[in-house]
C-alpha positions in Angstrom: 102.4 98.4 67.6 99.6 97.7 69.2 98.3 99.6 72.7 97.1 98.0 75.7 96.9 99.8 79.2 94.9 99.6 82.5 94.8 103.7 84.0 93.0 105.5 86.7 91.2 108.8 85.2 90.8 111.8 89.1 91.2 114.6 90.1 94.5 115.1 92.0 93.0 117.6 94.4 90.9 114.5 95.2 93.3 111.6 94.8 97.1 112.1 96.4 99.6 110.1 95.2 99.9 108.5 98.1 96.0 107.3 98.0 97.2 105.9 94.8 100.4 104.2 96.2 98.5 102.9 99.1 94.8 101.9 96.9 96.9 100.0 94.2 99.2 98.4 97.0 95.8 97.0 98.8 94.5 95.8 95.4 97.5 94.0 94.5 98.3 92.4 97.6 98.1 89.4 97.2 99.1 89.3 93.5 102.4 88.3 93.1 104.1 90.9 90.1 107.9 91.7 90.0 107.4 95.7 90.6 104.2 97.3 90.4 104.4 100.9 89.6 102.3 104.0 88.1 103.0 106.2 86.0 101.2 109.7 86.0 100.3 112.4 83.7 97.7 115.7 83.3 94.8 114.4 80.9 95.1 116.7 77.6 91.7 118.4 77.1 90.2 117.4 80.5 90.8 120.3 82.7 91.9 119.4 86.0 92.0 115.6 86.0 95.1 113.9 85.6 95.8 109.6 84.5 97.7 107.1 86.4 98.7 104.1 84.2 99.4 100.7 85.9 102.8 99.0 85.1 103.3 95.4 86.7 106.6 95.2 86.2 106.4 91.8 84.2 108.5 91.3 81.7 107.5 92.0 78.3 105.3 89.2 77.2 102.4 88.2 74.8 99.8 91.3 74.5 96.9 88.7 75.7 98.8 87.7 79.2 99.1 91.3 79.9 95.5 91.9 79.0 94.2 89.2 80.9 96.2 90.8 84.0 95.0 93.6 83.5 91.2 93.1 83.1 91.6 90.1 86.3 93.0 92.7 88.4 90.2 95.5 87.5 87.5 93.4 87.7 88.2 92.0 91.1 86.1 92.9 94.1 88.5 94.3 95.3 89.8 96.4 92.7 92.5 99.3 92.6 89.8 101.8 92.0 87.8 100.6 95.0 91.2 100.6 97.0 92.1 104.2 95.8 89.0 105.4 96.7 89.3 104.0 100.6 92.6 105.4 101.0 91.4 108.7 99.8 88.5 108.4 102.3 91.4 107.8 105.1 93.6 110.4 103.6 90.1 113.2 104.2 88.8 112.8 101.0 85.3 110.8 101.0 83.5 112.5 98.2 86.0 111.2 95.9 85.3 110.2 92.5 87.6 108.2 90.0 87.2 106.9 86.5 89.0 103.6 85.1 89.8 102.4 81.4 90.9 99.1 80.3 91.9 99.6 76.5 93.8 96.8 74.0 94.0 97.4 70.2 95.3 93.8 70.5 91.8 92.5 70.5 88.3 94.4 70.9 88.5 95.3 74.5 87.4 99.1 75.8 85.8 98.7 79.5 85.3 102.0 81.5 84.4 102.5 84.9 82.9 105.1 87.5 83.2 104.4 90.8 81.9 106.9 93.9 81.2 105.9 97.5 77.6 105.1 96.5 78.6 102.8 94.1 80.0 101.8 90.5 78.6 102.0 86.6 80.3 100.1 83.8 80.1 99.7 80.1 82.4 97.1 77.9 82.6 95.8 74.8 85.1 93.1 74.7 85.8 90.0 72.4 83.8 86.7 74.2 84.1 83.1 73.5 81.1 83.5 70.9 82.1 86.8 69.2 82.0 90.5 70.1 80.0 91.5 73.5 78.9 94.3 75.7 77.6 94.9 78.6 75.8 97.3 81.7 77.0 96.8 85.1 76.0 97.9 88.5 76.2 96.6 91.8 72.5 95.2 91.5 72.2 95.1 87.6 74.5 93.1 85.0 73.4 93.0 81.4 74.9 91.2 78.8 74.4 91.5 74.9 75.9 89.7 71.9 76.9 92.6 68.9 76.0 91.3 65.5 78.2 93.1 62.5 76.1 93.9 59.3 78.5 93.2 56.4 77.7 93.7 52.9 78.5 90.4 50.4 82.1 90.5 49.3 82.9 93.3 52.1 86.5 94.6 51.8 89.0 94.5 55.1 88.4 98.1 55.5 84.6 97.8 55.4 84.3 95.0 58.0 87.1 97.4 60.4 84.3 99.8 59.7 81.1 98.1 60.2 82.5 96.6 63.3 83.5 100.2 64.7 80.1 101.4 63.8 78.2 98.3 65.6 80.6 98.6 68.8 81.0 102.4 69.6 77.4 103.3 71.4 78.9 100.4 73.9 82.3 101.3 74.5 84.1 102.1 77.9 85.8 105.0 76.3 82.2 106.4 74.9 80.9 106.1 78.1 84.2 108.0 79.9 83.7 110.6 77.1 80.4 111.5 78.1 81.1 111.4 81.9 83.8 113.8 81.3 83.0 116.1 78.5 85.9 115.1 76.6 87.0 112.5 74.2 89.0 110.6 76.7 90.9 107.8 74.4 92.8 110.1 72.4 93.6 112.3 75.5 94.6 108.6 77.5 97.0 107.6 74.8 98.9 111.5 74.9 99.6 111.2 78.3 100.6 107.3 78.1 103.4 108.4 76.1 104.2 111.7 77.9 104.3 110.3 81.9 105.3 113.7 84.1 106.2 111.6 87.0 106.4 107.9 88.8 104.9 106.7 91.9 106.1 103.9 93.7 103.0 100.8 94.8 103.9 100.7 98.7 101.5 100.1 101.3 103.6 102.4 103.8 106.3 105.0 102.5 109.7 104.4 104.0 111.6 107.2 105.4 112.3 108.7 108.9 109.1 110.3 108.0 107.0 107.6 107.2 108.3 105.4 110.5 107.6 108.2 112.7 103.8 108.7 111.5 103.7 105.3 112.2 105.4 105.1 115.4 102.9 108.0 116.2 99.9 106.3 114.9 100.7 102.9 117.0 101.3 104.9 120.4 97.7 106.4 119.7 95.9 103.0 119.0 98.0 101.7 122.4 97.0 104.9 124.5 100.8 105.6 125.2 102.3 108.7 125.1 105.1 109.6 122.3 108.3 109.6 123.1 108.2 108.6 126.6 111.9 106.9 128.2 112.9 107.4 124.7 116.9 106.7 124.8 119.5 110.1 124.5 120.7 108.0 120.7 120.5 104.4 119.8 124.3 103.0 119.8 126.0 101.6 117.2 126.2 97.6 117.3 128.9 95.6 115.8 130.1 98.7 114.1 126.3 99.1 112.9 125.0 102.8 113.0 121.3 102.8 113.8 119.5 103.7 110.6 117.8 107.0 110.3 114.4 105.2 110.5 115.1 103.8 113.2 116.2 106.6 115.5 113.2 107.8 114.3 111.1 105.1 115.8 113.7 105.2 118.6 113.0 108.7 119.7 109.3 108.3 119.5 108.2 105.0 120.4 106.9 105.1 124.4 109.6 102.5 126.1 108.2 102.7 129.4 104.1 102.5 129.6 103.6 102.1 133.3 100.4 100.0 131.8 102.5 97.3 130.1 105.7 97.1 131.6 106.3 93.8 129.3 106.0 95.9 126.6 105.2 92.1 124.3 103.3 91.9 120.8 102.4 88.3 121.2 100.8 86.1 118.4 101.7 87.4 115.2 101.9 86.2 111.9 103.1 88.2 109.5 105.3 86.9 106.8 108.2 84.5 108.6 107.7 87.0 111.7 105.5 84.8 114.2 105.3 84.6 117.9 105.7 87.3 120.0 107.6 89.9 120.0 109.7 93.3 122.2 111.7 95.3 120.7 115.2 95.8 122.3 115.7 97.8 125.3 119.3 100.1 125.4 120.9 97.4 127.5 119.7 94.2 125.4 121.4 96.4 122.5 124.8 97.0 124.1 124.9 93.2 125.3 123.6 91.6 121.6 126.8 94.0 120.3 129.5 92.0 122.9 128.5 88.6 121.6 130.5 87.0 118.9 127.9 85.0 117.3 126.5 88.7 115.8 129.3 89.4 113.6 128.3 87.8 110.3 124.6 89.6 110.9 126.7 93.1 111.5 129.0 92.0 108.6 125.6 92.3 106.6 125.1 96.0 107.9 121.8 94.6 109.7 121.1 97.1 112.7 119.1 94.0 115.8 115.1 96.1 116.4 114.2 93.4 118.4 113.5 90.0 119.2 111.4 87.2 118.5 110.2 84.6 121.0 108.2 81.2 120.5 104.0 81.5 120.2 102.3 80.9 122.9 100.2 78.0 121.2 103.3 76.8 119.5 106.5 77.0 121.5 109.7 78.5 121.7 111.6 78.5 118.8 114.7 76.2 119.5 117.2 79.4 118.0 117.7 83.0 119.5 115.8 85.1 116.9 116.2 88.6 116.0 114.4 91.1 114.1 116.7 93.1 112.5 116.6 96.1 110.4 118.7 96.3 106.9 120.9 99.2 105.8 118.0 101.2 103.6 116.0 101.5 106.8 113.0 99.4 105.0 113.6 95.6 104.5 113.5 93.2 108.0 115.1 90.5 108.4 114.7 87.4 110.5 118.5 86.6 112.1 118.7 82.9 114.0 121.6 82.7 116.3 123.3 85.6 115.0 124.2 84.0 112.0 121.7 83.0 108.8 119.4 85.7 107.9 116.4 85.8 105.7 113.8 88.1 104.5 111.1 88.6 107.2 108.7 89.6 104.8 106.8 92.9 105.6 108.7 96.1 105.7 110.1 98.2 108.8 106.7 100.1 108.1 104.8 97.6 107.5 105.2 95.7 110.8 104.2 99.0 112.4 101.0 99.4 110.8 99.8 95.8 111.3 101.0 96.3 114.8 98.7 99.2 115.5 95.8 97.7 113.0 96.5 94.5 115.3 95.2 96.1 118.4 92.3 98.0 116.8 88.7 97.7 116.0 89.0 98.0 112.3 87.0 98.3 109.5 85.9 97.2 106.0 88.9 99.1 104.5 90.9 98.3 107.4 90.8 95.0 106.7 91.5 94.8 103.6 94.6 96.8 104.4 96.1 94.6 106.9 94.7 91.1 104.7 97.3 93.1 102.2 99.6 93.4 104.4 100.3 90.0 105.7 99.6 88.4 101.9 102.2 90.4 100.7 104.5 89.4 103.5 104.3 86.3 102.1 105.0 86.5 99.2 108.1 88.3 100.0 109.3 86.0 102.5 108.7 82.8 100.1 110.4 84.6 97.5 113.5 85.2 100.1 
């Protein structure tokens, strides 16, 4: 059977997993595949470097649409290695260095990468519309070449396999790799293909207690507020709904009572079907959402009310009570109207944090691209819903 694969050649002291959960999340944004996902294993014969191979989560389909996925996706501007490599900068790592491979035995198709803060070099070899080509590629230089085959009259199947092996391999991605690292890097990139060690998850936040507190954390700092402060003793229970364990999290360290911003609103936002302004619930808005009877099919859901969800500004109030509410796993949100019909609200219980502090910062060139993620995968999620 014939192999095609997109992976990610670093050094894990270098490259966390979550700079690769986080760099391929950023990339893929606003493509919309079923369950993105990588797959990670040492690289056999390259000391200390390790390969993470990308997995849409597509179902099983013609070699060709994969491929085309595949090279689309690493040839955008903003690529996966390019994201990886600004999450790693976040994460403390700016001297980091990653090398990427595009391989199909489908067709001819071998284009490697190196890409550093300072900048990217490329060499391919790829079937075009006229035949074989290969080609150079910097930010400032792009060179293209057509590869001409010698074949001998009457050559045999095996001879033209041959000739065309001999014509294309000074030009290859994997050559180029090869000589980067020392090693011959195709034959140690199929090993590990078929030998993953571990999976990691494409999120642009991690969920978890954890995960929500860091954020929680990270928005206080971008506000000025101080963690924790007014914090409640325990959220309560509503409708027979315990409070997740991301939520107490956020619970415990959000600041509920900045003498600065009494109000306490996030007003104008747009993120997935969450728009206008918003406040999260107060222990007394809580207990009084639990007495009314109109949020019994929402509890009947196990949805745990975060807060709620007033009109824009610029557009209104919305003509239904709406609540952000929280699902069972601590991560999905959900936009409740009148207690009653729910739908996905498109970015995650993390998610809405981070865009919430990237909201009400000065950001830049990687932070944008973060939070453009964010909201274009918000909705995708909440058309799909």
């Amino acid at each position: 059977m014939a192999t095609t694969f997109a992976a990610l050649i670093y050094r894990p002291d270098q490259i966390p997993d979550r700079a690769l959960a986080q760099g391929f999340a950023v990339a893929l944004g606003g493509w919309d595949v079923a369950a993105p996902r990588l797959f990670v294993a040492p690289l056999p014969g390259v000391p200390g470097f390790s390969a993470a191979f990308y997995a849409s989560g597509e179902p099983a389909g013609a070699a060709g649409d994969e491929l085309d996925h595949l090279a689309d996706l690493f040839e955008d501007e903003l690529s996966p290695p390019v994201a990886v490599l600004d999450a790693a900068a976040e994460l403390g790592h700016p001297e980091a260095k990653v090398f990427a491979l595009v391989f199909s035995e489908e067709v001819v198709h071998d284009d490697g990468w190196r890409f550093e803060a300072s900048g990217y070099l490329r060499y391919f070899v790829r079937e075009g519309e006229e035949g074989l080509e290969a080609g150079v590629q910097t930010p400032d230089r792009s060179d293209l070449l057509e590869i001409d085959v010698d074949l001998p009259e009457g050559a045999t199947e095996q001879e033209e396999r041959d000739a065309t092996d001999r014509a294309i391999r000074p030009h290859r991605g994997s050559t180029f790799l090869a000589a980067e690292l020392g090693a011959p890097v195709l034959g140690a990139l199929m090993g590990a293909l078929f030998a993953p060690e571990r999976r990691v998850d494409v999120r642009l936040v991690e969920p978890g207690p954890a995960s929500i507190e860091a954020e929680t954390r990270r928005l206080n700092r971008v506000l000025r507020r101080e963690d924790g402060r007014g914090a409640p003793a325990a959220p309560p229970p509503i409708g027979g709904v315990a409070p997740p364990a991301a939520y107490e999290a956020f619970a415990r360290t959000y600041d509920w009572t900045d003498p600065a911003d009494p109000q306490d609103l996030y007003r104008e936002l747009a993120i997935g079907a969450v728009e206008g302004t918003l406040r999260f619930f107060r222990e007394d808005e809580l207990r009084a959402l639990a007495r009314e009877p109109g949020w019994e099919a929402a509890a009947g859901r196990e949805l745990y009310p975060i807060a709620k969800l007033s009109g824009s500004a610029l557009g209104g109030a919305p003509a239904q009570r709406t609540t952000i509410a929280l699902g069972a796993d601590g991560e999905q949100l959900w936009v409740v109207r009148d207690g009653a019909s729910a739908a996905p609200a498109g970015p995650t219980f993390g998610e809405l944090l981070r865009y919430l502090s990237l909201g009400w910062s000065r950001r830049s060139d990687a932070e944008e691209d973060f939070i453009g993620a964010l909201m274009l995968r918000a909705r995708l999620r909440s058309l799909a819903g």
